[in-house]
DSSP file (Angstrom, degrees, kcal/mol; ACC not computed):
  #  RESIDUE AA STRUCTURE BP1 BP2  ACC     N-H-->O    O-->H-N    N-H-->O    O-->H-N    TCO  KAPPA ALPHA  PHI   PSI    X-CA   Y-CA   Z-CA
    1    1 A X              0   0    0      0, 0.0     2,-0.5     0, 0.0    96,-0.3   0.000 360.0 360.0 360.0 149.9   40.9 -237.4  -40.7
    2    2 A X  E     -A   96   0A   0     94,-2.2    94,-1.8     2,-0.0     2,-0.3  -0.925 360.0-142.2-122.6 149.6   37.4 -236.3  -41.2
    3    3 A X  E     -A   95   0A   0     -2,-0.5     2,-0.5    92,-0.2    92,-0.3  -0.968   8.8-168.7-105.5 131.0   35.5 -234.9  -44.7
    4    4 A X  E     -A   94   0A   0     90,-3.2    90,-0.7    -2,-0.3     2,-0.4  -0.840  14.9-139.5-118.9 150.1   33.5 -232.5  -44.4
    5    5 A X  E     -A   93   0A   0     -2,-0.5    88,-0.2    88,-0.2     2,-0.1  -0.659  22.3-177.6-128.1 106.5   31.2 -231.9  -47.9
    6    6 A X  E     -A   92   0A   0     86,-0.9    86,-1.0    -2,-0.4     3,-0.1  -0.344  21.0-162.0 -97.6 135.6   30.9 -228.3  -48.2
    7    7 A X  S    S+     0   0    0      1,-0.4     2,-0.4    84,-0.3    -1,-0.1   0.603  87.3  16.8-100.6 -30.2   28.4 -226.9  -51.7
    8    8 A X        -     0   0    0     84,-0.1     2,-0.4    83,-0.1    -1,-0.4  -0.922  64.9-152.6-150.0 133.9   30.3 -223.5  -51.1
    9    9 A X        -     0   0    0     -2,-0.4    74,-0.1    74,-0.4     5,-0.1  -0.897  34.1-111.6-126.4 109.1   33.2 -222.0  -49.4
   10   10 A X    >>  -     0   0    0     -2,-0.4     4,-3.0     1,-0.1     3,-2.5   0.114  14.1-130.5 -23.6 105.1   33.2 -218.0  -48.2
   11   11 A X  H 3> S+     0   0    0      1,-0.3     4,-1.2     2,-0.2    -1,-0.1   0.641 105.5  67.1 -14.6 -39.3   35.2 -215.7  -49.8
   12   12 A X  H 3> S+     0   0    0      2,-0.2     4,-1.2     1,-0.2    -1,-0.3   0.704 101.3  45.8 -74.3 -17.5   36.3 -214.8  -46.2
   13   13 A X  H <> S+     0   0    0     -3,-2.5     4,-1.9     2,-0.2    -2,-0.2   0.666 108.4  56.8 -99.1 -28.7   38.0 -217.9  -45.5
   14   14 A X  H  X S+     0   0    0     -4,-3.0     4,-1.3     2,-0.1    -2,-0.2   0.845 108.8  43.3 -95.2   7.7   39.7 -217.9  -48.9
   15   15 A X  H >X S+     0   0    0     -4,-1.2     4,-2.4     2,-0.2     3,-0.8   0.962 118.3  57.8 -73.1 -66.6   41.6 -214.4  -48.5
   16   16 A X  H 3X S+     0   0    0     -4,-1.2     4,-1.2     1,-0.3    -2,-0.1   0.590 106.2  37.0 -43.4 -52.0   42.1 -215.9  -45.1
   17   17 A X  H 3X S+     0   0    0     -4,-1.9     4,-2.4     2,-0.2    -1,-0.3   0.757 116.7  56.6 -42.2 -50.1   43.8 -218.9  -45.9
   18   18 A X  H <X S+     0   0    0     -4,-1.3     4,-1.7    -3,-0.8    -2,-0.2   0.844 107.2  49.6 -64.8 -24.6   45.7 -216.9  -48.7
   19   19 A X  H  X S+     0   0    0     -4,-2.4     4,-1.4     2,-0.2     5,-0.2   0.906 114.0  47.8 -61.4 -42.4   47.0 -214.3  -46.0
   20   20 A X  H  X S+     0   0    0     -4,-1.2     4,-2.1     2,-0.2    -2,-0.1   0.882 117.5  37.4 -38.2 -65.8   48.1 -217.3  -43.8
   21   21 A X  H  < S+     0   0    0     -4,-2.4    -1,-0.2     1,-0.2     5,-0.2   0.841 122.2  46.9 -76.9 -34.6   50.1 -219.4  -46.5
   22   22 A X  H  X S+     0   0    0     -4,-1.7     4,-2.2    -5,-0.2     5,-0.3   0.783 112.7  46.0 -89.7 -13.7   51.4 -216.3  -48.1
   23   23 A X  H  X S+     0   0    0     -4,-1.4     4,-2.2     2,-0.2     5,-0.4   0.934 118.0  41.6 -86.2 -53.1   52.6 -214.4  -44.9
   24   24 A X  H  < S+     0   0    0     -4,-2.1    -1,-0.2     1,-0.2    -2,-0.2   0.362 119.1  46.6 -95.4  24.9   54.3 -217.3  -43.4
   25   25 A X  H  > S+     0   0    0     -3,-0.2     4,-0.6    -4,-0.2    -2,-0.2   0.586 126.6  30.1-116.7 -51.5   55.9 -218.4  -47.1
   26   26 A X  H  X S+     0   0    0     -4,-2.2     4,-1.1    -5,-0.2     5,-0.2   0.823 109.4  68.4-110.2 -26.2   57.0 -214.7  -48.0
   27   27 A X  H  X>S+     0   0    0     -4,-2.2     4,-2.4    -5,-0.3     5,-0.5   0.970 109.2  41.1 -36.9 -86.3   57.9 -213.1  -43.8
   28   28 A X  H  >5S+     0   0    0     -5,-0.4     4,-1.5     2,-0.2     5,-0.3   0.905 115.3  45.8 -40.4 -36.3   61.0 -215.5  -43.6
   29   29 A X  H  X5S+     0   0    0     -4,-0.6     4,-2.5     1,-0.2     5,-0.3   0.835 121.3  45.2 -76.3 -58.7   62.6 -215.1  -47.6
   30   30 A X  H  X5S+     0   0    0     -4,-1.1     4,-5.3     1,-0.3    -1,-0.2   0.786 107.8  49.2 -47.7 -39.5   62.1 -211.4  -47.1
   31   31 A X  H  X5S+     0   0    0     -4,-2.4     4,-1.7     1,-0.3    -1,-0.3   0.976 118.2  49.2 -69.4 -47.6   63.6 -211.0  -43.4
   32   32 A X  H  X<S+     0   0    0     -4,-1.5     4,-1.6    -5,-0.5    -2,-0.3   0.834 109.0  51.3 -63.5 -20.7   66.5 -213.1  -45.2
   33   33 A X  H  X S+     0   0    0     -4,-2.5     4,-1.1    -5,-0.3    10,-0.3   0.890 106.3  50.9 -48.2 -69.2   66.3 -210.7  -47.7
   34   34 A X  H  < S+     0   0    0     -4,-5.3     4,-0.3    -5,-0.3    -2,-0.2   0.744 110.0  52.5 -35.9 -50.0   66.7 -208.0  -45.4
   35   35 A X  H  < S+     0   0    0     -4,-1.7    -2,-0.2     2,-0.2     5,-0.1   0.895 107.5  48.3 -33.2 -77.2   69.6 -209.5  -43.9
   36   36 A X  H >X S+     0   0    0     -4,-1.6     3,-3.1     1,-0.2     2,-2.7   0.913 108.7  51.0 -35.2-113.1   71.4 -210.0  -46.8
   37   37 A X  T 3< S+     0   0    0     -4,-1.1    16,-2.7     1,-0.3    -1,-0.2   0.589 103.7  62.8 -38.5  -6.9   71.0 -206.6  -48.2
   38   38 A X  T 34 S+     0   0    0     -2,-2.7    -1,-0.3    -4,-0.3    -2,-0.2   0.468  98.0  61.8-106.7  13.2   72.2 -205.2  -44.7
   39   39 A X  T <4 S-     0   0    0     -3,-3.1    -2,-0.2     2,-0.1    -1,-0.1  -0.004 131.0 -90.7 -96.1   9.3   75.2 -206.8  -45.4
   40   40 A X  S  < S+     0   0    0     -4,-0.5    -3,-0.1     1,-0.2    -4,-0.1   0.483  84.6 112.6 106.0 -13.6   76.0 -205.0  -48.3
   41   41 A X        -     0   0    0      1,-0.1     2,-0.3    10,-0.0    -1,-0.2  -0.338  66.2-117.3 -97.0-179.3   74.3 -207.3  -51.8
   42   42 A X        +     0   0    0      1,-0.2    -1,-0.1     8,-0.1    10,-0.1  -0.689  66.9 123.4-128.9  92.2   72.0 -206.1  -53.5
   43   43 A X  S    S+     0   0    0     -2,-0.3    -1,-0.2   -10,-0.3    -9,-0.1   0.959  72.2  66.2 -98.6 -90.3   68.5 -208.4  -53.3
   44   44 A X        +     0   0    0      7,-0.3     7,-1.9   -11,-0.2     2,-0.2  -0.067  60.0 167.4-150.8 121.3   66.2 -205.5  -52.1
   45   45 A X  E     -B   50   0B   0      5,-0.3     2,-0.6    -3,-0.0     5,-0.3  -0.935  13.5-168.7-134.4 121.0   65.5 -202.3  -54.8
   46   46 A X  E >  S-B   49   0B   0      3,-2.9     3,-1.1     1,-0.3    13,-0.0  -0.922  81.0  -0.5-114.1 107.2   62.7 -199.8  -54.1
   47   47 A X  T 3  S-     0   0    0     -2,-0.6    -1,-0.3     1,-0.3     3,-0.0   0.969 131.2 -60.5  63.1  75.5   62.0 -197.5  -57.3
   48   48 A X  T 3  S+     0   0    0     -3,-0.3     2,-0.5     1,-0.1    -1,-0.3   0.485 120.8 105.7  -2.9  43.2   64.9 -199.2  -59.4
   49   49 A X  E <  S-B   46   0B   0     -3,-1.1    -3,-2.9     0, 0.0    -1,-0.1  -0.997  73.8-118.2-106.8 141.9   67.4 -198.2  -56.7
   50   50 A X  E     -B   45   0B   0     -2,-0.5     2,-0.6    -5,-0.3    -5,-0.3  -0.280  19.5-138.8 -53.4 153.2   69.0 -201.2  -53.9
   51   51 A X        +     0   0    0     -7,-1.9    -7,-0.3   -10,-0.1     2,-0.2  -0.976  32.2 169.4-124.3 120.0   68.4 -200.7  -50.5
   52   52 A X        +     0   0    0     -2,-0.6   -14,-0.2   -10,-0.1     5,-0.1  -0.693  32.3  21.2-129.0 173.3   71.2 -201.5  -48.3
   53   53 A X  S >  S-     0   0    0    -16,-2.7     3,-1.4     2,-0.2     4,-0.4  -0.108 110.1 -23.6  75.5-163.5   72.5 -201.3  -44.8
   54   54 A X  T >> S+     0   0    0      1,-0.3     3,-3.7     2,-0.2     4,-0.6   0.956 132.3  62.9 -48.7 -62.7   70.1 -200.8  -41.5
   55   55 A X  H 3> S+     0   0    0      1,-0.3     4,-0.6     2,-0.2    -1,-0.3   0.583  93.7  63.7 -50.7  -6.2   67.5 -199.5  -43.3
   56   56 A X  H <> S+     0   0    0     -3,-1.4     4,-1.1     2,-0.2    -1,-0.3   0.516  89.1  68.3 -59.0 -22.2   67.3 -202.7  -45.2
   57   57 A X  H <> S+     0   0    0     -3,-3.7     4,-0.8    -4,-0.4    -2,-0.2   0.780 106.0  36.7 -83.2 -61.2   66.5 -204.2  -42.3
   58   58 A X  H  < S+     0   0    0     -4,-0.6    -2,-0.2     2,-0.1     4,-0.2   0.448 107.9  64.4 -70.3 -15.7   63.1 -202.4  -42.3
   59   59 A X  H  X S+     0   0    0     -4,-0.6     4,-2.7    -5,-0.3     5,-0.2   0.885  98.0  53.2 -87.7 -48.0   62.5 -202.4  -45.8
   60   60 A X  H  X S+     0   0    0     -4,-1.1     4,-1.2     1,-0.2   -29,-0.1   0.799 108.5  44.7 -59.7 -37.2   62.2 -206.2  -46.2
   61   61 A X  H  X S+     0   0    0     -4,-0.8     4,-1.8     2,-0.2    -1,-0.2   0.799 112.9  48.9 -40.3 -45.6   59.8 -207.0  -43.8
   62   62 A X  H  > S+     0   0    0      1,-0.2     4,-1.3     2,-0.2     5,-0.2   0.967 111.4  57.5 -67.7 -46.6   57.6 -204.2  -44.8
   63   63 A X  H  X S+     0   0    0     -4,-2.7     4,-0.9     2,-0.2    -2,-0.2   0.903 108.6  44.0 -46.2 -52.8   58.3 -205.7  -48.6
   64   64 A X  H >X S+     0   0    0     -4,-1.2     3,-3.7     2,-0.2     4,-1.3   0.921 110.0  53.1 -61.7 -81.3   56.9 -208.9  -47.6
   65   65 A X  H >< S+     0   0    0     -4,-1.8     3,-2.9     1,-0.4     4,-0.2   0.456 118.0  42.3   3.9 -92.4   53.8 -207.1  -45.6
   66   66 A X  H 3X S+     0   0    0     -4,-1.3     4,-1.3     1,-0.2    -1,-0.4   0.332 117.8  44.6 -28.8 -26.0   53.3 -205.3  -49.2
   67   67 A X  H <X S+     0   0    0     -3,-3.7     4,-6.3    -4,-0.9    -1,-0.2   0.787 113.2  51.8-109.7 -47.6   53.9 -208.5  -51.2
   68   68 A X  H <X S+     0   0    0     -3,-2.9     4,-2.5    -4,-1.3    -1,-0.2   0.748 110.6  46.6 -48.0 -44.0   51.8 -210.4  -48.9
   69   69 A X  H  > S+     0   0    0     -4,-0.2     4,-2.3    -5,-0.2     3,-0.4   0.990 113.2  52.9 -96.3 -91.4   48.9 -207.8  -49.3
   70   70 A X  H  X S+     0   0    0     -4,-1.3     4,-1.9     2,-0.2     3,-0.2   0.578 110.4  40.7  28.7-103.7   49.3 -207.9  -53.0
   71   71 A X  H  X>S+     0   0    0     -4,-6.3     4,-3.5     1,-0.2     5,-1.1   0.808 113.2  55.9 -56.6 -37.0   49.2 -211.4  -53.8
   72   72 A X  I  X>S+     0   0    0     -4,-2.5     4,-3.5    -3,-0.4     5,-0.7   0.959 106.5  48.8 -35.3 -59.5   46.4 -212.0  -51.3
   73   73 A X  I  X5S+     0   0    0     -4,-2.3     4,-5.0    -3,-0.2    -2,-0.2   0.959 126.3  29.5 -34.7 -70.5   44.1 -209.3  -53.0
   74   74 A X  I  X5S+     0   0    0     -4,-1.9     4,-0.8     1,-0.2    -1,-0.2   0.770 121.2  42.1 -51.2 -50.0   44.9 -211.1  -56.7
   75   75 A X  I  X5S+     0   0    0     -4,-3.5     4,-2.5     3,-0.2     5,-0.2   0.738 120.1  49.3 -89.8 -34.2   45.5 -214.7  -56.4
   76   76 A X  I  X<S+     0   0    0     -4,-3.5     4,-4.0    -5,-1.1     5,-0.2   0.989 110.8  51.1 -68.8 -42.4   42.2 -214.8  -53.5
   77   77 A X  H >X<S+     0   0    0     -4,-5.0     3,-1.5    -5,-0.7     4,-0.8   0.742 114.8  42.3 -31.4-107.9   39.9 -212.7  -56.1
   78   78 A X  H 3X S+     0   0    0     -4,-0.8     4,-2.1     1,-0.2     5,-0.2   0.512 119.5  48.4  -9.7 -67.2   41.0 -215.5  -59.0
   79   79 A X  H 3X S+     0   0    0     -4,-2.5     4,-4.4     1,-0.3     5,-0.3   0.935 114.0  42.3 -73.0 -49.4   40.4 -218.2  -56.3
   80   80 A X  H <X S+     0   0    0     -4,-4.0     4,-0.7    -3,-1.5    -1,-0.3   0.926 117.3  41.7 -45.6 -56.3   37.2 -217.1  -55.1
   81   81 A X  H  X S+     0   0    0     -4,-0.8     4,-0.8    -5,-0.2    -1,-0.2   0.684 113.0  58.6 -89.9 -15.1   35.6 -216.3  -58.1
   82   82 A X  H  X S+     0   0    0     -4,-2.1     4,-1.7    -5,-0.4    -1,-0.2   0.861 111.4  42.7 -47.0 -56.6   37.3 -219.8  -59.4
   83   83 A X  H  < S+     0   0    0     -4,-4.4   -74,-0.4    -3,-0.3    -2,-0.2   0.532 113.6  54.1 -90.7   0.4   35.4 -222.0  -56.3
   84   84 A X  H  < S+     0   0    0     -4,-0.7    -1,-0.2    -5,-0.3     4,-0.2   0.706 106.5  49.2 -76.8 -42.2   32.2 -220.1  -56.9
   85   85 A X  H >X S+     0   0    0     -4,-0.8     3,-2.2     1,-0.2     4,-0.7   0.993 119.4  34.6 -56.3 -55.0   32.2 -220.9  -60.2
   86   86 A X  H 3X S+     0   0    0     -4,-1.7     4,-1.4     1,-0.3    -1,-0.2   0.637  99.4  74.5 -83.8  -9.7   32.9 -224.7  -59.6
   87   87 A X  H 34 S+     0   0    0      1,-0.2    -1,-0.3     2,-0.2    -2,-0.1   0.552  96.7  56.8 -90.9  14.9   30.7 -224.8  -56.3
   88   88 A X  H <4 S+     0   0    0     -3,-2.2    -2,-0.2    -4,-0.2    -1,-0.2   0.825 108.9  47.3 -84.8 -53.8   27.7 -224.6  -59.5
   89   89 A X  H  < S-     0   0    0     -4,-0.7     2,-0.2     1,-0.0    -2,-0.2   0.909 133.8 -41.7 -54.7 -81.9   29.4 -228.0  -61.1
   90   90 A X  S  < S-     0   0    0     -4,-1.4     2,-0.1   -83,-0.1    -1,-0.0  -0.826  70.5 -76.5-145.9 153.4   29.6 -230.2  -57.7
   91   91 A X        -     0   0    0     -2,-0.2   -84,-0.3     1,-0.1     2,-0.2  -0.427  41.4-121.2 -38.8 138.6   30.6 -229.7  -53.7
   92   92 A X  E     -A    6   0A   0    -86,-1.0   -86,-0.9    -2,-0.1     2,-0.4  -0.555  18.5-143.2 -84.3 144.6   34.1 -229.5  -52.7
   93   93 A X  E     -A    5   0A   0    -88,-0.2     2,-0.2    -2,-0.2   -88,-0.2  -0.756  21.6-164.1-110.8  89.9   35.0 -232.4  -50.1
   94   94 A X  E     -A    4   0A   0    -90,-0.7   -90,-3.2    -2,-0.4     2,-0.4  -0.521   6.7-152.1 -82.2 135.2   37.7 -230.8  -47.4
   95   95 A X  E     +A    3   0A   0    -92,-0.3     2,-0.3    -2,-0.2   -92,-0.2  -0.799  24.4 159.2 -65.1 134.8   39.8 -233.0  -45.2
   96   96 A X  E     -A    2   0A   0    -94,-1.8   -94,-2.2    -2,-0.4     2,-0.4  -0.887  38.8-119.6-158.1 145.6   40.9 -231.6  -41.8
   97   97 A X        -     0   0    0     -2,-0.3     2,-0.2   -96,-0.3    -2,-0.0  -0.661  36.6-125.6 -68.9 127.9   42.1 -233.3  -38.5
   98   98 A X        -     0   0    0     -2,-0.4     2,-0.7     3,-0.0    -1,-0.0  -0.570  24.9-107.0 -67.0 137.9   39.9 -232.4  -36.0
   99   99 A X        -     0   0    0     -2,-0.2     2,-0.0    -3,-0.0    -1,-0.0  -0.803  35.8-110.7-110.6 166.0   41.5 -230.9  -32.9
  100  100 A X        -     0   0    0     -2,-0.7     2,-0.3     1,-0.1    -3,-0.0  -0.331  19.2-141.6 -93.7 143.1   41.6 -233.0  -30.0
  101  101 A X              0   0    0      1,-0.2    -1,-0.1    -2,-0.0    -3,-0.0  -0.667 360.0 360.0-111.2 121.0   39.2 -231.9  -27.0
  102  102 A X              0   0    0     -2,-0.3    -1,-0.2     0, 0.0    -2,-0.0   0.615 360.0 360.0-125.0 360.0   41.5 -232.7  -24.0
């Protein structure tokens, strides 16, 4: 494992990182989401009515997308302007595995 010691880290790379972890954390519950509610429950409601049946099917995905989009915006702002602040106090030290050059 290698450290790299970084004094500031790009705004573009934390929205980037938050799109990553949040698309492949919220794609899967929603497409199960989707599922379910095109089977008849009701997990998925769009302007306080459920959405059932095929069109369920299409809504959940798109529901993550939106969710995805969302939390990115909010939770990178806060983070960004969170590791700007601190990259005045000290340098962040990242770990990463290199990948291997074959």
């Amino acid at each position: 494992m290698v450290i790299v010691r970084v004094k500031k880290v790009s705004a573009g790379t934390v929205y980037k990182l938050m799109a990553i972890g949040l698309s492949v954390g919220f794609f899967p519950i929603f497409i199960i989401f989707g599922i379910m509610a095109a089977n008849g429950m009701d997990v998925l409601t769009w302007n306080e009515q459920s959405v059932t049946g095929i069109k369920a099917l299409i809504v959940g995905p798109l529901m993550g997308l939106m969710m995805t989009l969302l939390f990115t915006a909010f939770l990178g702002s806060v983070t960004a302007f969170g590791l700007w602040i601190y990259s005045f106090i000290k340098p962040l030290n990242i770990k990463y595995t290199a990948i291997s050059q074959k």
